[in-house]
Structures are given as C-alpha cells and as structure tokens.
C-alpha positions in Angstrom: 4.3 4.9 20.0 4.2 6.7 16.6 4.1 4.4 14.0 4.6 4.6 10.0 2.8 1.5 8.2 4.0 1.7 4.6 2.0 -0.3 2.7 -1.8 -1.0 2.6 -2.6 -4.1 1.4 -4.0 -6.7 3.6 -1.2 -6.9 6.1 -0.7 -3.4 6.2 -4.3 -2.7 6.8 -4.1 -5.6 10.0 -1.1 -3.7 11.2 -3.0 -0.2 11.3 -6.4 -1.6 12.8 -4.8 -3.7 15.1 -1.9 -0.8 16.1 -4.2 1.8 16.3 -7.1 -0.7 18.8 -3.7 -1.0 21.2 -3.6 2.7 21.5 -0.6 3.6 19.3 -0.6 6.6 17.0 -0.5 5.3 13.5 0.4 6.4 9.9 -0.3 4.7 6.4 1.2 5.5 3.6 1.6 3.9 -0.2 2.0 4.8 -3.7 -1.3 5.1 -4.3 -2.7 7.2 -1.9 -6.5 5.7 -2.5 -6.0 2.5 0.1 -4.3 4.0 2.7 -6.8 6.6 2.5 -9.6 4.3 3.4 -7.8 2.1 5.5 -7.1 5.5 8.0 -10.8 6.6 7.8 -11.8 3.2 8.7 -9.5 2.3 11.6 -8.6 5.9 12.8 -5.5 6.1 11.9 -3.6 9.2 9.6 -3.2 8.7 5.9 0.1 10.7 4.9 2.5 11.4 1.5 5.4 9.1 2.1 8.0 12.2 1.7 9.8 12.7 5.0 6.8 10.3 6.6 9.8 8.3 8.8 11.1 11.5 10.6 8.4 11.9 13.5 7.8 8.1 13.8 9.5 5.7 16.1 9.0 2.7 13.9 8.0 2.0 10.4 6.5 -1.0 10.0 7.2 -2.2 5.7 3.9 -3.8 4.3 5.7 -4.4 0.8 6.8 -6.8 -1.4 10.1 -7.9 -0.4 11.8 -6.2 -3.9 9.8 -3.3 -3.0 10.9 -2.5 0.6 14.2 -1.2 0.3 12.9 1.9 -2.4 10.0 2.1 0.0 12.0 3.0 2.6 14.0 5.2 0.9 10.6 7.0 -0.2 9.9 8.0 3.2 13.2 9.0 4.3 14.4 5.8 6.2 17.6 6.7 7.2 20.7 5.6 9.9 19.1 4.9 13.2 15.3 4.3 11.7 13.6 1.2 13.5 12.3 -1.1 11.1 10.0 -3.7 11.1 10.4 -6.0 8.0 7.3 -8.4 7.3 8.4 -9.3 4.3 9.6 -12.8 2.9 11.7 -13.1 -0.9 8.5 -15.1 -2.2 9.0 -16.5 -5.8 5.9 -15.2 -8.1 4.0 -18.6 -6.8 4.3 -18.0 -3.4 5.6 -22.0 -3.4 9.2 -21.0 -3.0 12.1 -18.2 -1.7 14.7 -16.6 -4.2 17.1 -15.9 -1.3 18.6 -17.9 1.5 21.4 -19.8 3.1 24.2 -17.1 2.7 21.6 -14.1 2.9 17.9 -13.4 3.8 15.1 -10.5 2.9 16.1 -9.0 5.9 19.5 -8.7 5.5 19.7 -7.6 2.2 17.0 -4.7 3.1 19.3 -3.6 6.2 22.1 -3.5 3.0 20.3 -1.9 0.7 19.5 1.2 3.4 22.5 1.5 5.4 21.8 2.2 9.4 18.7 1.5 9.1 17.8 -0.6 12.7 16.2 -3.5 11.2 13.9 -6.1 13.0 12.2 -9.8 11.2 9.0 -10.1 12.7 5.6 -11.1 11.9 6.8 -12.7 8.6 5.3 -15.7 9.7 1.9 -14.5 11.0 -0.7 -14.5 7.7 -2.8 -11.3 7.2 -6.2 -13.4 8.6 -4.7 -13.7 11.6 -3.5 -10.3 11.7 -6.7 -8.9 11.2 -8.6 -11.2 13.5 -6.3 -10.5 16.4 -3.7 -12.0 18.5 -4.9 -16.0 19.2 -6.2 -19.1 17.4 -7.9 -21.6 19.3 -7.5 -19.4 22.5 -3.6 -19.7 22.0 -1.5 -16.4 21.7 -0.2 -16.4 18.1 4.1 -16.2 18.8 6.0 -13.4 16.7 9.8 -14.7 16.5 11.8 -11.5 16.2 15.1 -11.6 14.7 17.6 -8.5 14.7 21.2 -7.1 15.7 19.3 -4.2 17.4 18.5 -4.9 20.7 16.6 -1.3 20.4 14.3 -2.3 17.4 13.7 -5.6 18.9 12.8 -4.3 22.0 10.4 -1.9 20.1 9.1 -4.7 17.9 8.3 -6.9 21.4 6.2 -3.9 22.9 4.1 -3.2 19.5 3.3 -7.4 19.3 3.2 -7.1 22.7 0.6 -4.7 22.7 -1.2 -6.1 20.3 -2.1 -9.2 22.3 0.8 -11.1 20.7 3.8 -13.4 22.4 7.2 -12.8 21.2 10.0 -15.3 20.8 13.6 -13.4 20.5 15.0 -15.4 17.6 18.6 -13.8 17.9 20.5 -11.9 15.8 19.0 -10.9 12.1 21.2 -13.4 10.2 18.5 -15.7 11.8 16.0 -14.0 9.3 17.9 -16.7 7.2 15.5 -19.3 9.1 12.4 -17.2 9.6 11.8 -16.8 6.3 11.5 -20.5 5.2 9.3 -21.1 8.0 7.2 -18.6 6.6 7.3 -20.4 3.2 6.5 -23.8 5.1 3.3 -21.8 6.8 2.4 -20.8 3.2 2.7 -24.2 2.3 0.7 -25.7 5.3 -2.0 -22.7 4.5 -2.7 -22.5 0.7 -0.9 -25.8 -0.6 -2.0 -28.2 1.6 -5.3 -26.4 1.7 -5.4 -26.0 5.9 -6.6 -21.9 4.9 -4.8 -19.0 6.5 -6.2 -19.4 10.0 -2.7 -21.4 11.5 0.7 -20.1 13.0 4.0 -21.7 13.6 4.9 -21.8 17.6 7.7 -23.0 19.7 6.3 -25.1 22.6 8.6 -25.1 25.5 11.1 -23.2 27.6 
C-alpha cells in the first residue's frame, strides 16, 4: 500500500522503518522537514512537503500530538473518504493522565474536527520501543486493538499491522476509542510510573 506517515518523532519513525521492511511504499512528512528527511534516507522511505501529500496515499498514518492531528491533517489535504490511522491518545502535559473521555475520545473528536475523514484507533496502545523493535515481546505477537465505524479503514489498518508482524483485535466501532485510550494511559502508567520501561503491551488472552 501507499502510505503517508505524518509525523516523525519516535513513533512516526517505527511506523516508516517497520512499513517500509513489510514492503509498503511509504511517505513522511512534518513541519520541519529536517527529521523526516533523515528518517526516509535511513529507512528508504520518501520524504515529502505535506501540501496535497494525502491524495496518492491509501492511508495516512498521524504521528502527532493528539491537539495537533486534526490541523495536521488538514495540512496534507485529509479530506472525505481519507483512511486514517490515529495513534494518538489526549495525554495531559505529564503523560499521568487524559483530558478527554467518557462522552468523547481523541479519536472521535479528530473524525469531528475533519469531516469524512475514515478514521481508525490503532496502535495507541503499542509504545514507540516496541514499535521500532518489531512486532513481539517475549516471542508473543504484540495485539493492535482497532476501533472504527469504517469497516474499510479497519480492514486497511488489520493488513498494515498485519503486515508488520502484528495481531489485531477488532475492538468495534470508534466510540470504543473511548476505552482504548485509557488503556493506553494505564500502559503509560505500568511503563514509566511504575518503572517496568517501555518494553510491555496490553493483550486480551482468549477467544
């Protein structure tokens, strides 16, 4: 697939080298055009101006801050129909705590904010280490719950994990993002404030 990674920080950069290892044909973009610059050269991916960067893609994939995403993918030309990947999770400026929930999620609010927009939670749970290292801890396939109203994004964001070496989990419709994104906040918990380190995943064990 054609893929747009827009961001290239340390989960955008997992995204492109582990994207571009399963054969996909990947694109970077960010504000600052230095990192995504590298990050292509050293993965072999394409490095590309965010104007119009969505329309040849089949997926964007948004490695922002959650209050960045929505202007991000305006930026690139996001627009009704776009599958979306969002990553993100509405971290508070301690990463301790979420300022959304209950009645609304990250996910939600970015499918709002760009309307038609085919939006998909994944990943939001899977820490940049893990990312970059692969697809299993402890020989275990790392699980990717995936959470959207779209059965066409979802299916698109199961192939990529897929792909990747990844098991997926189909977490329902993307109000559910409304659950994915505490767990996230209880991984970030488990991995910088109970000091386990970034090296753990949640998983579901069962049928």
């Amino acid at each position: 697939m054609k893929v747009l990674v827009i961001g290239a920080g340390n989960m955008g950069a997992g995204f492109v080298k582990q994207l571009a290892a399963a054969g996909h044909q990947v694109s970077v973009t960010a504000r600052d055009m230095t990192k995504p610059k590298a990050v292509a050269q050293q993965f072999g991916a394409t490095a590309v101006l965010a104007h119009n960067a969505a329309s040849t893609a089949d997926a964007l994939v948004v490695a922002t801050p959650y209050g960045e995403a929505a202007a991000a993918l305006r930026s690139v030309g996001a627009q009704a129909g776009t599958v979306v990947i969002d990553i993100t999770n509405p971290l508070t400026p301690d990463y301790m705590g979420l300022t959304l929930g209950h009645s609304t999620s990250a996910a939600e609010e970015i499918a709002q904010a760009v309307p038609g927009i085919e939006v998909v939670k994944g990943f939001n749970t899977v820490f940049a280490q893990v990312l970059a290292a692969g697809a299993s801890l402890d020989g275990q396939k790392v699980t990717v719950f995936l959470a959207s109203d779209s059965e066409r994004a979802k299916q698109t964001a199961k192939a990529l994990a897929e792909s990747m070496g990844f098991t997926t989990m189909d977490a329902g419709g993307l109000k559910n993002a409304r659950y994915l994104e505490p767990l996230a906040g209880l991984n970030i918990y488990f991995g910088f404030g109970a000091g386990l380190g970034t090296a753990v995943a949640p998983a579901w064990i069962g049928s």
